[in-house]
Structures are given as C-alpha cells and as structure tokens.
C-alpha positions in Angstrom: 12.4 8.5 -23.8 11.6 11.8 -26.1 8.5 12.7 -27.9 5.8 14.6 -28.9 2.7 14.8 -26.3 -0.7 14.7 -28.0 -3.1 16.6 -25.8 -7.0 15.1 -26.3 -8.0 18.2 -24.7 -5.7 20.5 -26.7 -7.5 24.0 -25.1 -6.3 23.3 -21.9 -3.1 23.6 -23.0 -1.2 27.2 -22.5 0.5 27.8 -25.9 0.5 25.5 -28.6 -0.8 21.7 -28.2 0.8 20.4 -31.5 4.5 21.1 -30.2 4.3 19.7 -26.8 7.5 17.8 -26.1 8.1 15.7 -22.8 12.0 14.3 -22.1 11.1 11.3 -20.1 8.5 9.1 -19.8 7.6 10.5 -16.3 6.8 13.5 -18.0 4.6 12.1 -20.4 2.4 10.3 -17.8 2.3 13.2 -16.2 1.1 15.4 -18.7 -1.4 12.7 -19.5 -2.8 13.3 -15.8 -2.7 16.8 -16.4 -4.8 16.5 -19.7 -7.5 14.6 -18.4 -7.6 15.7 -14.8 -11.2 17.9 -14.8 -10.0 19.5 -11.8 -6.5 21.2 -14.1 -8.5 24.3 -15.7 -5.0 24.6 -18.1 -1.3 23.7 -18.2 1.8 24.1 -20.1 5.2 22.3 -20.3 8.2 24.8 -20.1 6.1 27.4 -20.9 7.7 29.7 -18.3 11.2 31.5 -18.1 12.5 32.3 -14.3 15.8 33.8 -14.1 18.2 32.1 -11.8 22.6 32.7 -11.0 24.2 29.4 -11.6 26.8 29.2 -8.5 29.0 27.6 -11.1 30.2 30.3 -12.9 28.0 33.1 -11.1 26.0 34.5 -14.4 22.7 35.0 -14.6 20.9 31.8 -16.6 17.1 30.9 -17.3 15.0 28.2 -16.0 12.3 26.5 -17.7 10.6 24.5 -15.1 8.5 21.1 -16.6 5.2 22.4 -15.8 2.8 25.2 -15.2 -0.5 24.2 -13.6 -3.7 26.3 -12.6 -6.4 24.4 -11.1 -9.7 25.2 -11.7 -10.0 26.9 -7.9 -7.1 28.9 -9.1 -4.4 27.9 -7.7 -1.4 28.0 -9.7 1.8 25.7 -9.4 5.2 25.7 -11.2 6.3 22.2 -11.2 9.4 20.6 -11.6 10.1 16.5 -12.6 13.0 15.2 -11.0 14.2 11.4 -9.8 13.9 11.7 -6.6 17.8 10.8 -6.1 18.4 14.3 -7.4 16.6 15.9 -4.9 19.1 14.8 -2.0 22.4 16.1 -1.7 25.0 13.9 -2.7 27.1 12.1 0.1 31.0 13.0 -0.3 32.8 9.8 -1.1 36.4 9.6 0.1 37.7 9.5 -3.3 36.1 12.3 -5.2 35.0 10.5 -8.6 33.9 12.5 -12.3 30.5 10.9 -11.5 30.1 13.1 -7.9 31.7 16.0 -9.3 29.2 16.0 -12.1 26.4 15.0 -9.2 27.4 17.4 -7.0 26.8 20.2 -9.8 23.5 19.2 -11.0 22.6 19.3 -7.5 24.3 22.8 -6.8 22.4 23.9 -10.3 19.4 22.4 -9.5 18.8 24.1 -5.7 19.6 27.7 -7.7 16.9 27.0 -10.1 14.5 25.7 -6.9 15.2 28.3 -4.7 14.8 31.1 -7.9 11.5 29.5 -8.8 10.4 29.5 -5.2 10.8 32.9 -4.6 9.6 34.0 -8.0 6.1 31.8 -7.0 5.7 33.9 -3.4 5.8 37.1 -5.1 2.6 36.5 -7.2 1.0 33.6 -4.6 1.9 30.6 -6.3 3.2 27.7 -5.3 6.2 25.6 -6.4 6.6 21.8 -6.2 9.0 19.4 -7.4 7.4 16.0 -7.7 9.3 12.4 -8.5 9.0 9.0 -9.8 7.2 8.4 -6.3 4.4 11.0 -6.6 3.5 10.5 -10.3 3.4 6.9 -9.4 2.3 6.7 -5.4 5.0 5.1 -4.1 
C-alpha cells in the first residue's frame, strides 16, 4: 500500500504537507499518530539524508530514515518502520536459498544504515528508534 498522506495539521509537518508519501500502511497510521499526537511539536517523513557504507559493495550510500520526530520537550528521534522480522538476523538454512541470500542483504544493509543513523543521532543528542508492526499497534 502507497499513497499520499494528508496532514490535518499540515504546520507540523517539516517541509512540505501536500507531498507527503508513506510506502506501507504502517506508515500511514503512523504518521496519522504523529499528526494528531499534541505531544509531537513537528515531524517529517524522509526528510533527512545520513550517510552510511553499504558492506555490499563498500561505497558510500544515503539513508533516508521513515521519520523525523521532535516532541514538544524537545527531544528529537529519527525513526525507522520495519516488520519486525527484519530486525532479526536471518537463521542460515542448510541449503542456502535466493530468498536468504536476498534476506541476509537487507539485513546486512539494514544494520549499516542503523548503526550510521545511531551514531549520527549521539553526536547532536538524539535518539534513534526503529519501531514495528508491534509498537504502532501494541502487540
């Protein structure tokens, strides 16, 4: 599921709330929460470029995490939407299958970009979360 979000608070959002586009529905609900939480001063949905190495072919790619977040205390988070089966290593099956290889890259990728948007988030006293299908819907 892809679409246009349509903020009803559009000046919370940081850059421009009539090309807001979420890529699953996850991400829609939770930019819903986001727009009518009173306790999210403003957001934005990949919004932010952190620089990360791809251990795949060892260049230097960007990352556009799902969300940027400041509370109204201001507290700032970088969060990332994931099924919550991507965020566990993959077990090795005996026979190694086109569907683990392709796994076990996402999930190679994936801890680059984490661990790139973790650091980037301790050097200016952020925080980074990556938040699933059981957080959005309190599982």
């Amino acid at each position: 599921m892809k679409g246009k979000f349509q903020p009803k608070n559009p000046k919370k959002y940081m850059g421009n709330p009539t090309n807001i586009i979420f890529r699953s529905k996850w991400e829609a609900d939770f930019m819903r929460f986001l727009d009518m939480n009173e306790e999210i001063a403003a957001w934005g949905s990949e919004e932010l470029i952190i620089p990360y190495r791809s251990p795949l072919d060892g260049r230097l790619h960007r990352y556009f995490p799902d969300m940027i977040v400041k509370k109204k205390t201001g507290e700032i988070i970088i969060v990332e939407i994931k099924p919550y089966k991507q965020t566990l290593q993959p077990s090795i099956p005996k026979t190694k299958t086109r569907a683990f290889l392709n796994e076990a890259a996402t999930y190679a990728v994936n801890q680059a970009k984490w661990k790139a948007a973790e650091e980037y988030c301790k050097d200016r006293k952020w925080k980074f979360q990556i938040i699933t299908e059981n957080e959005i819907y309190k599982k």
